[in-house]
N, C-alpha and C positions, 0 to 999 in steps of 0.2 A: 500508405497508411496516413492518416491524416492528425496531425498535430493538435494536441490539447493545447489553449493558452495557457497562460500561468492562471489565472483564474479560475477555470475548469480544472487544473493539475490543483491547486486549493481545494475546492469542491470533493472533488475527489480523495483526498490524504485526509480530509474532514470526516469523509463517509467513513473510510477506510479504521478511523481513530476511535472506531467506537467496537465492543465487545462484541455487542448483540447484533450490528450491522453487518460483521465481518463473518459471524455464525449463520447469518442470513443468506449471504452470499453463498458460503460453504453450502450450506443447503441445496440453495439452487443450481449447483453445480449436479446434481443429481437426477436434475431436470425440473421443467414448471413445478410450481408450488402456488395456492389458493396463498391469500392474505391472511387466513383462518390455521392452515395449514404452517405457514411458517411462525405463526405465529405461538403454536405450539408446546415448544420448547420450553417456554420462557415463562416466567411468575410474571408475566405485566399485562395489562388491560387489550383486548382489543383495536381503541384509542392508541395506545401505547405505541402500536406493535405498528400500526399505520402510521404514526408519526416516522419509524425509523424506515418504512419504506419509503415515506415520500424523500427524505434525504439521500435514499440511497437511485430513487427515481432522478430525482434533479441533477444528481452527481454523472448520472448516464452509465450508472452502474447497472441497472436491472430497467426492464420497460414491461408496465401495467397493461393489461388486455381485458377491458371488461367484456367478459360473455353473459347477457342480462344483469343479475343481483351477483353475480359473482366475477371478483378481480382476479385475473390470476396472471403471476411473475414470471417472468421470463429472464435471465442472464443477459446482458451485454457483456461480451467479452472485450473487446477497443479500450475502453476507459483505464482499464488496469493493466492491461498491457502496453499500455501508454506510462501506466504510474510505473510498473515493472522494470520499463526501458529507462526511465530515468535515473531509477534506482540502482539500474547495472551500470549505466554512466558513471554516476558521481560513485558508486564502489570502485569503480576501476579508477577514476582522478584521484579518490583519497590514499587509494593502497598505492600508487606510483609516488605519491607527493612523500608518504610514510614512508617508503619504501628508500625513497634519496634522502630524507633524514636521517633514516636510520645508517644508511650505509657513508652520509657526511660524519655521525659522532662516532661511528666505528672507525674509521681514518684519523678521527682526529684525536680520541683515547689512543688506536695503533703506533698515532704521533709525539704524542705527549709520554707515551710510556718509554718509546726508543729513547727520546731525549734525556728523562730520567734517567736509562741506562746508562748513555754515553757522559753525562755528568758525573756519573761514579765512577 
């Protein structure tokens, strides 16, 4: 599998940060879609609706196929699986990290409580 840099892993969280790109993709998961087509859904121009393609094109989330007058989208799956695997990394770092603090102030309330007792 081949590694996103950090700047393409940007690219990508950037695409990802948007409502209407993330409904885009969902769509395409269903298979190709016209730019007409996905564009659909939505109350926005045309114009609009190709602007969030191109960001979600340059992210290397989806890749464009013109057949004559007509664009039509196709899924990249790599990019977000890329963002995905990052995503289960740093979930699994923070719940380990949480995970020893939590169980360093359980030991040390557990400690501070005995002491309390043996004080009385």
């Amino acid at each position: 599998m081949v590694e996103l840099s950090a700047l393409d892993m940007s690219t990508v969280f950037h695409a990802l940060g948007d409502a209407t790109r993330r409904r885009m993709l969902y769509d395409l998961s269903g298979g190709s879609r016209t730019v007409g087509r996905l564009a659909e859904p939505f109350t926005i121009s045309l114009a609009a609706a190709s602007k969030h393609i191109k960001t979600l094109e340059n992210a290397g989330l989806i890749r464009r196929e013109v057949q004559g007058r007509t664009h039509v989208c196709h899924l990249e799956t790599a990019p977000r699986e890329q963002a995905h695997g990052w995503l289960v990394f740093y979930r699994q770092f923070w719940t380990e990290r949480l995970d020893a603090l939590h169980d360093l102030l359980a030991d040390d309330t557990h400690s501070k409580v005995e002491a309390d007792i043996r004080e009385k």
